[in-house]
ZABA-581121 format. One record per residue (C-alpha): residue number from 0; residue in one letter; z, x, y. Coordinates in steps of 0.1 Angstrom, whole numbers, plus 5000, padded with zeros to 4 digits. Example, Ala and Ser with C-alpha at 12.3 -4.5 7.8 and 13.67 -1.06 7.14 Angstrom:
REM residues 2
0:A:5078:5123:4955 .
1:S:5071:5137:4989 .
//
This chain:
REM residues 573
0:X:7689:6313:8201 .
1:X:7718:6291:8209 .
2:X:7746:6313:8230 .
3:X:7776:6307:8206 .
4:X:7812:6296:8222 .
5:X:7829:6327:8234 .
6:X:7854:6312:8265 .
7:X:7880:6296:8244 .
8:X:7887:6258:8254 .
9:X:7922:6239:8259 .
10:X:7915:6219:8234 .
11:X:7904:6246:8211 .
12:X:7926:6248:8179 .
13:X:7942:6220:8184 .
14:X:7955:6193:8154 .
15:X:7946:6159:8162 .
16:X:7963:6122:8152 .
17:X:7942:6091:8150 .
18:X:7963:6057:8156 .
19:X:7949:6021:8146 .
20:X:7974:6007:8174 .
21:X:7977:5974:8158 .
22:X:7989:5994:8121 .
23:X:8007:6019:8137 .
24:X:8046:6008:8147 .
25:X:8052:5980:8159 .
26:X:8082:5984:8190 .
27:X:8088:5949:8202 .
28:X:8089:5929:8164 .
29:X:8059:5909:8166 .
30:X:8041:5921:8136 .
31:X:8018:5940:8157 .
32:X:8014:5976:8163 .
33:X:8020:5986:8202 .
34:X:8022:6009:8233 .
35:X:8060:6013:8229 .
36:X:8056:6012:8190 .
37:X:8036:6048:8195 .
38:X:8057:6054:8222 .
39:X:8087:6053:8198 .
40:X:8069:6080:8174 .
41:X:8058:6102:8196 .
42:X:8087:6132:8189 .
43:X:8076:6124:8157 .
44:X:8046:6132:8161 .
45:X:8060:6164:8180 .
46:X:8079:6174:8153 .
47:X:8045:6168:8129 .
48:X:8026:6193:8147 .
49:X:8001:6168:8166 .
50:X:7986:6179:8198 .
51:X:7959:6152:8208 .
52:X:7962:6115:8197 .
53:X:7933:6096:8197 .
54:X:7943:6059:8198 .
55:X:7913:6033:8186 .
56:X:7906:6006:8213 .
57:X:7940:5993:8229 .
58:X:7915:5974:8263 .
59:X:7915:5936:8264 .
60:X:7898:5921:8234 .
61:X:7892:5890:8220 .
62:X:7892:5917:8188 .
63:X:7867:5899:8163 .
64:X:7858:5935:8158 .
65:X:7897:5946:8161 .
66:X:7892:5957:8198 .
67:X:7857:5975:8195 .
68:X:7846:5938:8213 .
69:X:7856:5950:8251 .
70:X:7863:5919:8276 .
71:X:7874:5942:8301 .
72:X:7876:5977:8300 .
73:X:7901:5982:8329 .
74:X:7927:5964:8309 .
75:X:7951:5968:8282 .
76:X:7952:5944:8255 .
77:X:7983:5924:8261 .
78:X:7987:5923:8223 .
79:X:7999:5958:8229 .
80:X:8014:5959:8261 .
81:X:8001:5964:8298 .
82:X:7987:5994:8323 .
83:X:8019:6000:8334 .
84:X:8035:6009:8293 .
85:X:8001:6030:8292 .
86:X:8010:6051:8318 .
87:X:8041:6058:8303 .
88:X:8026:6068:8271 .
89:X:8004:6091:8290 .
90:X:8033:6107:8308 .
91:X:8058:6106:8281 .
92:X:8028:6123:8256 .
93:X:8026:6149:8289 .
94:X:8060:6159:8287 .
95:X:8057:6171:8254 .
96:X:8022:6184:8258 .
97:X:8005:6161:8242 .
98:X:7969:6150:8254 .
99:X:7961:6114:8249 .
100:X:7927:6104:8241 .
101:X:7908:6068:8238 .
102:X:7878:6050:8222 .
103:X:7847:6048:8245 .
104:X:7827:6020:8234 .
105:X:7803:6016:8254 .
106:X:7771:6007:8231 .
107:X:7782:5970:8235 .
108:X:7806:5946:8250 .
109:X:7827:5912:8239 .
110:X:7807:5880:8247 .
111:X:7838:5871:8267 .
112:X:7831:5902:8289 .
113:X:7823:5890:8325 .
114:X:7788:5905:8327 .
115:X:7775:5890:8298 .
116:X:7792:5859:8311 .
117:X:7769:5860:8341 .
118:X:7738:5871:8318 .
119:X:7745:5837:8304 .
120:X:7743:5818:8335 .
121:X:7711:5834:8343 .
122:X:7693:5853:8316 .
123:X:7670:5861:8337 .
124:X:7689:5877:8371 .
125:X:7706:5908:8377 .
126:X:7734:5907:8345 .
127:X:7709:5895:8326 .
128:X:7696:5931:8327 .
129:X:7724:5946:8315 .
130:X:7718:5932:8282 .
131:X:7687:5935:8263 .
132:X:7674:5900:8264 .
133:X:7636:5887:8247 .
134:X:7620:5854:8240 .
135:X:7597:5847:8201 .
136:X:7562:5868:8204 .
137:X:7536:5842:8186 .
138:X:7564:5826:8171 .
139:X:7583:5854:8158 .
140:X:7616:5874:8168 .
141:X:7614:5906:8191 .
142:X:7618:5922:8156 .
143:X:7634:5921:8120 .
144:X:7663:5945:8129 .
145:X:7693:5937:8104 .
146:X:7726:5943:8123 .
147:X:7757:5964:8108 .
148:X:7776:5931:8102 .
149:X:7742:5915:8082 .
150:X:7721:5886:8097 .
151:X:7695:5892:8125 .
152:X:7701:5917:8157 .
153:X:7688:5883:8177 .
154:X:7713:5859:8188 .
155:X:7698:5825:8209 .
156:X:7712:5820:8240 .
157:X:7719:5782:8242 .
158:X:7695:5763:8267 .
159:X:7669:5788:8268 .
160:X:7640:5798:8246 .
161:X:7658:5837:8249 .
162:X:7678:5857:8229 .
163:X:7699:5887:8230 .
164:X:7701:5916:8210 .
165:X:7734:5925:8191 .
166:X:7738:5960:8167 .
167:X:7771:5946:8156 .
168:X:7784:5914:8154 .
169:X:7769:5883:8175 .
170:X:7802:5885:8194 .
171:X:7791:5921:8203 .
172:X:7762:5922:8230 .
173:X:7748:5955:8230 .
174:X:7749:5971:8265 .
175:X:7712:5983:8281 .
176:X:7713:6014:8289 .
177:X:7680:6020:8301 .
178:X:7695:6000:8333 .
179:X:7706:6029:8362 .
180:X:7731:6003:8371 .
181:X:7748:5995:8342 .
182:X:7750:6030:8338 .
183:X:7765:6037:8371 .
184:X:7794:6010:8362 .
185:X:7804:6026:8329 .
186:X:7805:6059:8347 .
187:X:7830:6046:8369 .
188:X:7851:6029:8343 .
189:X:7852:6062:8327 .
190:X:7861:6083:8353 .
191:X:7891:6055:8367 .
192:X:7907:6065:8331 .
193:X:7908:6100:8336 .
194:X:7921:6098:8367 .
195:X:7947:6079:8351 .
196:X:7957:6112:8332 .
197:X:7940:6106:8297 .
198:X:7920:6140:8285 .
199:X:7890:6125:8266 .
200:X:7873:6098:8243 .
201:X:7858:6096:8215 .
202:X:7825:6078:8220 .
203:X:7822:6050:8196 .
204:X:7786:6046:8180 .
205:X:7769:6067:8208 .
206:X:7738:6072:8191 .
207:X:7732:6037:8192 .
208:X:7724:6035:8229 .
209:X:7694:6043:8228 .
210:X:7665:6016:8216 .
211:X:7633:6024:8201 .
212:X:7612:6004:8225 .
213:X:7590:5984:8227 .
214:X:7607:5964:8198 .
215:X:7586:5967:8160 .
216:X:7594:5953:8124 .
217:X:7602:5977:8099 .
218:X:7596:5975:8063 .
219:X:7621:5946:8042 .
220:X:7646:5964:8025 .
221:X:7660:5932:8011 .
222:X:7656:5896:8003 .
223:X:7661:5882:8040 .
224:X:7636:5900:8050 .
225:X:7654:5924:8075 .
226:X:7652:5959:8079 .
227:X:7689:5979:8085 .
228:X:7691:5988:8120 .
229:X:7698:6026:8113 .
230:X:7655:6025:8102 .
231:X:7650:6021:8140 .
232:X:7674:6051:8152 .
233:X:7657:6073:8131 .
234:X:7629:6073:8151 .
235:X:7647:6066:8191 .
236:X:7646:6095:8209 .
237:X:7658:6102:8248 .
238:X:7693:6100:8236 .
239:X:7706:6131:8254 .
240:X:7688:6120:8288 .
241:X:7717:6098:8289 .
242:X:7742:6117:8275 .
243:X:7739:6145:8297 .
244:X:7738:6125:8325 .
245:X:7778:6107:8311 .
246:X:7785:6143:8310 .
247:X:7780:6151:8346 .
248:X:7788:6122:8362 .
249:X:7823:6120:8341 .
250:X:7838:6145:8314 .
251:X:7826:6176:8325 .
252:X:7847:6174:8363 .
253:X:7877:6169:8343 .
254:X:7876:6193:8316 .
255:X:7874:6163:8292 .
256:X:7877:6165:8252 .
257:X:7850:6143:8239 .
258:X:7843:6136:8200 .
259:X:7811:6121:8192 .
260:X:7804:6091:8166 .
261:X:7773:6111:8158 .
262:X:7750:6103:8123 .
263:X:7726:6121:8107 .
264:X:7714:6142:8135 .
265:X:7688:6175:8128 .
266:X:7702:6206:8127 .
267:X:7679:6216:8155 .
268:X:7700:6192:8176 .
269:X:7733:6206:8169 .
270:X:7731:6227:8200 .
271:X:7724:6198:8220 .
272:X:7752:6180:8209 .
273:X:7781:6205:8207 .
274:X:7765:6239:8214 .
275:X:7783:6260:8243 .
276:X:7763:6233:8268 .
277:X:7764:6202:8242 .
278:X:7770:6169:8257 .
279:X:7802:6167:8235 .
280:X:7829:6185:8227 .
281:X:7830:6181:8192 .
282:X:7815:6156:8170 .
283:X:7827:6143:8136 .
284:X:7816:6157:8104 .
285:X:7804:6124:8088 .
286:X:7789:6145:8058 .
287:X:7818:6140:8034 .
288:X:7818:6102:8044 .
289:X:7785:6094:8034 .
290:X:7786:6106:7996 .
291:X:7774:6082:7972 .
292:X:7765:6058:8001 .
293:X:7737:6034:7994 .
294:X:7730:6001:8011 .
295:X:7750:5979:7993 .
296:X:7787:5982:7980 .
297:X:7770:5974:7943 .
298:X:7752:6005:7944 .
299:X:7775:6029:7958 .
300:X:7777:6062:7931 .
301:X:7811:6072:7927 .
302:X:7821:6107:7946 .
303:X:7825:6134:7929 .
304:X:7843:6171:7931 .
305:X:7809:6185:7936 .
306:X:7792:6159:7958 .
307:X:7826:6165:7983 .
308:X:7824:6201:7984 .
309:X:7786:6201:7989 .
310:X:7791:6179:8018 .
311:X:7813:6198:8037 .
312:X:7796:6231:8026 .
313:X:7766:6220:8042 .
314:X:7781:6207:8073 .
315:X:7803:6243:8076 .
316:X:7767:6260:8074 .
317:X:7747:6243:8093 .
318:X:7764:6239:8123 .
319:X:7780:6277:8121 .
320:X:7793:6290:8154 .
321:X:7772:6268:8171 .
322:X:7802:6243:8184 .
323:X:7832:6228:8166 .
324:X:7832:6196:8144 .
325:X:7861:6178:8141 .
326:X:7873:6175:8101 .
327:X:7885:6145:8085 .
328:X:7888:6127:8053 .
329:X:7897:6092:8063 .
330:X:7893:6067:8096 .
331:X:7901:6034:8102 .
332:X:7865:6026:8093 .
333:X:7870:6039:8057 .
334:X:7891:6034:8030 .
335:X:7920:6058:8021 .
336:X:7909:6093:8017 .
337:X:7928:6099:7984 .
338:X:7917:6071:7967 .
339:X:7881:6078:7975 .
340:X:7875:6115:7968 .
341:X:7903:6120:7935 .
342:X:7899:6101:7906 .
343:X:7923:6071:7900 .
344:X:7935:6087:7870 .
345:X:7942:6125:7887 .
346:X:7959:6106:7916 .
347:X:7996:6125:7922 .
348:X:8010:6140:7953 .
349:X:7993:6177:7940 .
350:X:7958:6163:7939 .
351:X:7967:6151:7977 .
352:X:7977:6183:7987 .
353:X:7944:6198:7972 .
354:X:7925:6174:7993 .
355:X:7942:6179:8019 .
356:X:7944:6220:8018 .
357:X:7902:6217:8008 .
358:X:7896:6205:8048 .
359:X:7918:6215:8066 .
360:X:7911:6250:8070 .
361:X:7876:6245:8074 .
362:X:7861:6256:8111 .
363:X:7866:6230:8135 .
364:X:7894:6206:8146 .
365:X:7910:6194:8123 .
366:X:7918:6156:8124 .
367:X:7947:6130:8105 .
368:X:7943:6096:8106 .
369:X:7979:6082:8104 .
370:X:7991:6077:8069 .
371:X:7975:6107:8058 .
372:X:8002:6128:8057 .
373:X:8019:6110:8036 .
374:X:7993:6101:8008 .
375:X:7987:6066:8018 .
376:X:7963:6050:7992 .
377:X:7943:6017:7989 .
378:X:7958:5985:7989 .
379:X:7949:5960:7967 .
380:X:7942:5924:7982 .
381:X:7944:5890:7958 .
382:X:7914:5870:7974 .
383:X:7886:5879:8002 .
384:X:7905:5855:8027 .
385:X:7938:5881:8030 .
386:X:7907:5909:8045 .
387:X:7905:5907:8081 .
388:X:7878:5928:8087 .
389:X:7844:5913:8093 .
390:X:7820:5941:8079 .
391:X:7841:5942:8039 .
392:X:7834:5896:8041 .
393:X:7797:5905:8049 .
394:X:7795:5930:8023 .
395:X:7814:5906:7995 .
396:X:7791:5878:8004 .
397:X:7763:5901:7996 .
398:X:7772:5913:7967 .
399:X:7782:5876:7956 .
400:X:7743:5868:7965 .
401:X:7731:5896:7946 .
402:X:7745:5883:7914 .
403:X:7780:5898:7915 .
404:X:7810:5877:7902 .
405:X:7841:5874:7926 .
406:X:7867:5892:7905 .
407:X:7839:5921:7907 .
408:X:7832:5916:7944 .
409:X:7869:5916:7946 .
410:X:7869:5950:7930 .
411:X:7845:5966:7951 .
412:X:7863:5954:7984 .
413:X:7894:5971:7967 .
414:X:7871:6005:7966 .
415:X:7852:6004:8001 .
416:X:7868:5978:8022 .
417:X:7878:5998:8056 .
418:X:7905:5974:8052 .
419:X:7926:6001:8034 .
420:X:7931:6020:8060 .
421:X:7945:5992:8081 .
422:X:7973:5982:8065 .
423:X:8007:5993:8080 .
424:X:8018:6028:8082 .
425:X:8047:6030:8061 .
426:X:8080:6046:8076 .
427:X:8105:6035:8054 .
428:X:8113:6016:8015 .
429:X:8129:5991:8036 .
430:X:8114:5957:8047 .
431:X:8077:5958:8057 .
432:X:8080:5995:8050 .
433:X:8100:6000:8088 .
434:X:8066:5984:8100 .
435:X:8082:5957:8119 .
436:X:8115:5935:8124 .
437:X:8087:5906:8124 .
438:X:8062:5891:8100 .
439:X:8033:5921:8100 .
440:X:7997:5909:8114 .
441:X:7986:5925:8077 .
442:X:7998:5930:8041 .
443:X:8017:5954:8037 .
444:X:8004:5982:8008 .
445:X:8032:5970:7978 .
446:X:8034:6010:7973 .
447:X:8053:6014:8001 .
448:X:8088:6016:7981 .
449:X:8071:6049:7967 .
450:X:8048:6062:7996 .
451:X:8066:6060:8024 .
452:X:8082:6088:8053 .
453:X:8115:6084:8046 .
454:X:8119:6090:8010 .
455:X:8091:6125:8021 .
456:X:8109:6136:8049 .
457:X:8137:6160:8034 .
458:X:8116:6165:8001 .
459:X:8105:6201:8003 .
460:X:8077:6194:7978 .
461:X:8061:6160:7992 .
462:X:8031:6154:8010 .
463:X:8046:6151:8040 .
464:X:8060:6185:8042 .
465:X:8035:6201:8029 .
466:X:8009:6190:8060 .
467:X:8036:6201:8083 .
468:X:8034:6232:8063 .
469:X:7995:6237:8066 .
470:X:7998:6226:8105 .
471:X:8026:6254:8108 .
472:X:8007:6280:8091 .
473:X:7973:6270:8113 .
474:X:7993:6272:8145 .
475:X:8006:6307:8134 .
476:X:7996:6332:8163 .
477:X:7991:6355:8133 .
478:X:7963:6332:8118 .
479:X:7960:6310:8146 .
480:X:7928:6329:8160 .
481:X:7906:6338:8130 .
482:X:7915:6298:8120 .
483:X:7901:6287:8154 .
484:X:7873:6307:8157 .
485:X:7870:6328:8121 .
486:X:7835:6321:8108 .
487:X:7834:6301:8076 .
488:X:7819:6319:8044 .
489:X:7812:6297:8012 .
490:X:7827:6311:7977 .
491:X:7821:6307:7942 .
492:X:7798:6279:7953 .
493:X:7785:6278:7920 .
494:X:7817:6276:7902 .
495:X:7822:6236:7891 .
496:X:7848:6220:7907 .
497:X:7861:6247:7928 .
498:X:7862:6241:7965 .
499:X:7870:6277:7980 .
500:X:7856:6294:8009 .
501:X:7867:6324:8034 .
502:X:7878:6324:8067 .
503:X:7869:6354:8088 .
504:X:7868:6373:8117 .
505:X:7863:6408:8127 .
506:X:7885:6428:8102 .
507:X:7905:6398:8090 .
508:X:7903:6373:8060 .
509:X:7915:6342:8049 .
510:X:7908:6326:8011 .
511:X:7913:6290:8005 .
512:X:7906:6283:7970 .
513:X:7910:6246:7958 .
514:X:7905:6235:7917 .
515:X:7897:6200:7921 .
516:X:7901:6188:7888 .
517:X:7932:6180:7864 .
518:X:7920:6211:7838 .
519:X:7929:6246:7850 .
520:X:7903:6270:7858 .
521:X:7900:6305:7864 .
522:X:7886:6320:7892 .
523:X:7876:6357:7899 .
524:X:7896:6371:7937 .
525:X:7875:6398:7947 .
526:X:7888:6437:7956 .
527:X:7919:6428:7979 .
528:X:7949:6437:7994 .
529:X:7966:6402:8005 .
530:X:7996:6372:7999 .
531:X:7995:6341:7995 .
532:X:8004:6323:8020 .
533:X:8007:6288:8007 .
534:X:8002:6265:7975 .
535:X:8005:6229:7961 .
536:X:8022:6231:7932 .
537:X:8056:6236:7915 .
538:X:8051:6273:7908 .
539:X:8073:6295:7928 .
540:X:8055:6320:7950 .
541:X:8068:6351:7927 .
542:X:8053:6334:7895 .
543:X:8024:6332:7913 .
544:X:8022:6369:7927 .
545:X:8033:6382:7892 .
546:X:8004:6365:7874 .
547:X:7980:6372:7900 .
548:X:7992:6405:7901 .
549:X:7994:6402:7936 .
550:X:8018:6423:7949 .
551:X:8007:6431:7987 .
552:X:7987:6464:7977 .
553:X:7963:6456:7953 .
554:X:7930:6472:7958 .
555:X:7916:6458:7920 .
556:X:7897:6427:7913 .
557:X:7914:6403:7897 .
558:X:7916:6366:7877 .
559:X:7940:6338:7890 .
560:X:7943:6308:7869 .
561:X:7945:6278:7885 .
562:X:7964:6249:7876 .
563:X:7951:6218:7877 .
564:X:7943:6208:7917 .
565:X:7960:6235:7923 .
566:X:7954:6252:7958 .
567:X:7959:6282:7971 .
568:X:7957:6298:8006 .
569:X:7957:6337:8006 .
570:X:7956:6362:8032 .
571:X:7937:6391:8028 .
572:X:7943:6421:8049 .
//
């Protein structure tokens, strides 16, 4: 049996920040997102409650996939400043104790990158085998892999019968990691940016680095006679060889924090990945993200109350007190959480407070992407040609191929596109929502006159406050523990619509009880002695105690009637 984490860890509840650098704040008025932009927000930040930021890909890019295409990774992306405005963020973060943490991708690499330069020159030499390179087989491509951005996983290499193999894009090599010495060279990268004073990664599609080899067809699953990519991880295994190995060449001599990209792994591997000797840290919980999934846009089932709480029950279970997942409900690779998990029609700052109370107590580390805590929703784009991102134009031309009309396609780019969380973070109801002085790189959401900080910031009741609420109450010394480390007990699983589960440990207990719907509902508290310790709505805490019948020595069971996404957060002693 797994030995279950005992020694508690620095980065052990902590609250975490995710910034898409490029959305974030822009702090020299060029319409792009900075260094000195996040620089600029980091009190605010303070003030928020953040502890660890995790900033998506700021290294040199030609960014065709907005900076996950890596042309050098011992450089900062001039769009956003240099190494020398980097370490100031690092030591400016410091000084307030906050621990700055960066994307690892290391699956692939731009085209412009210098070793697959060299590849080119000689497919066949030394860089050449840093890449996974193949010629036809009787005619025929190594295999019918399709890659995440559509189209074959086998690019030609000009001049040459060869090709190279790309998960991603065409402009995204993938990296072979089956070579010791590529290896060896992304060890080093990673270990000359923690001795630069960074405190982790998050490793960007990690399972991916491992191959099922030699390379097979899979069975069609459409009309171009591809197979998705994911068909072939299913069955790679060796993964942790090389994991492990990162680990102990890198993270683990630093004390790192590292959060893994990880998808549909066993529950036997759990352990292996975050147990007490996992190769991560933490690893996301991806469970909520993949409701109503299918492989196309067009057939995606619309989420549900139920399908949400399901997921993240069934994350909370299996993994236990195995290790720690880190909690989310957005990322820059998906659209806006509230407008995927509520209902248009149920959308109001209450129902975001429901979603956000509904995870955020949940065991693990919990994460906001930026814009979250104010309710950012999706933004709604008037033709495919104002996206940027090259995954929502794949998936419009295939639904327009599959029969789908463009004001529909349109639609569904509206719904899914990660697009929507890309847009800029909006500070103010002034011009390009405090943004930038310039012309922003993207639309700004037209919302921003009514979602934005400013207008939230000395409202008691918005969303705003009532994160900085939640963060307060997690960081409590009086909860802080059983939050941290409590173990996570479903409740009134059965009961529609209701999203409520304990927190506890030892003699302790904490209820979080969320009705995720716009009708009221009642729900049974068991035999309790408590207070509640925080709620969404516009009910004043004595209302609440005096119809709960609350009244800090109850020993009765009793009904509470919820309002509509209402949420409640109870302490019971």
């Amino acid at each position: 049996m797994e030995e279950i984490i005992t020694k508690k860890k620095w980065w052990m509840g902590k609250v975490a920040y995710q910034i898409w650098p490029k959305s974030f704040s822009d702090g020299n008025g060029d319409g792009i997102g900075d260094l000195y932009g996040i620089i600029d927000k980091l009190d605010y930040l303070k003030q928020l409650g953040v502890d660890i930021i995790w900033i998506s890909p700021l290294y040199r890019s030609p960014l065709v996939d907005q900076g996950y295409d890596i042309s050098d990774y011992y450089d900062i992306n001039p769009l956003f400043g240099d190494l020398d405005t980097m370490d100031r963020l690092i030591a400016e973060a410091k000084k307030r104790n906050i621990y700055i943490v960066m994307d690892l991708v290391v699956n692939h690499c731009s085209d412009e990158h210098e070793w697959f330069k060299k590849a080119m020159e000689d497919p066949d030499g030394e860089y050449g085998r840093y890449f996974y390179i193949a010629g036809k087989k009787d005619g025929k491509l190594p295999c019918n892999w399709r890659s995440y951005f559509g189209g074959s996983v086998w690019e030609p290499i000009p001049g040459t019968d060869k090709y190279y193999l790309h998960s991603f894009h065409k402009k995204q090599p993938d990296l072979n990691w089956e070579n010791p010495k590529l290896r060896k060279e992304i060890y080093k990268m990673i270990n000359w940016w923690l001795d630069r004073g960074i405190a982790g990664f998050r490793l960007d599609a990690i399972i991916n680095i491992k191959k099922k080899l030699p390379f097979k067809d899979y069975e069609p699953d459409r009309d171009d006679g591809l197979a998705n990519i994911g068909k072939m991880l299913e069955e790679a295994e060796g993964v942790g060889e090389y994991l492990e190995e990162m680990k102990h060449e890198t993270f683990e001599k630093y004390d790192a924090f590292t959060v893994g990209e990880v998808f549909n792994d066993k529950e036997s591997e759990i352990a292996e990945y975050i147990g007490k000797n996992g190769h991560f840290s933490s690893k996301f919980d991806f469970g909520p993200e993949l409701c109503g999934k299918k492989a196309d846009w067009m057939d995606h089932e619309k989420v549900t109350a139920e399908m949400y709480k399901e997921a993240i029950f069934e994350s909370q279970t299996r993994t236990g007190s195995i290790g720690f997942l880190s909690n989310i409900i957005e990322n820059h690779d998906e659209p806006r959480g509230v407008s995927r998990f509520i209902p248009a029609e149920d959308l109001c700052d209450t129902s975001k407070k429901a979603l956000a109370c509904a995870y955020f107590f949940l065991r693990g580390i919990p994460f906001i992407y930026q814009g979250q805590e104010i309710g950012m929703e999706n933004c709604r784009f008037d033709s495919i040609d104002e996206y940027d991102d090259i995954s929502t134009k794949e998936e419009y031309r295939v639904c327009l191929e599959m029969g789908c009309d463009e004001k529909k396609a349109l639609e569904l780019a509206y719904t899914f596109s990660r697009d929507n969380a890309r847009t800029p973070v909006q500070w103010t109801g002034g011009s390009n929502a405090g943004f930038t002085t310039g012309t922003p790189w993207m639309k700004v959401n037209p919302d921003y006159k009514r979602i934005n900080l400013e207008s939230q910031r000395d409202n008691k009741d918005s969303v705003y406050n009532f994160y900085k609420k939640m963060i307060s109450i997690y960081k409590e010394p009086k909860y802080h523990e059983i939050l941290t480390f409590g173990e996570f007990i479903p409740y009134k699983r059965n009961q529609k619509n209701l999203i409520s589960y304990f927190r506890q440990a030892e003699n302790k207990k904490i209820l979080v009880m969320v009705n995720f719907q716009k009708q009221p509902q009642c729900v049974e508290i068991p035999e309790m002695t408590g207070k509640i310790i925080l709620d969404n709505t516009d009910r004043s805490m004595t209302d609440i105690i005096k119809a709960a019948g609350i009244d800090g020595n109850r020993k009765n069971g009793i009904n509470i009637e919820l309002a509509g996404y209402e949420a409640l957060v109870i302490e019971l002693i």
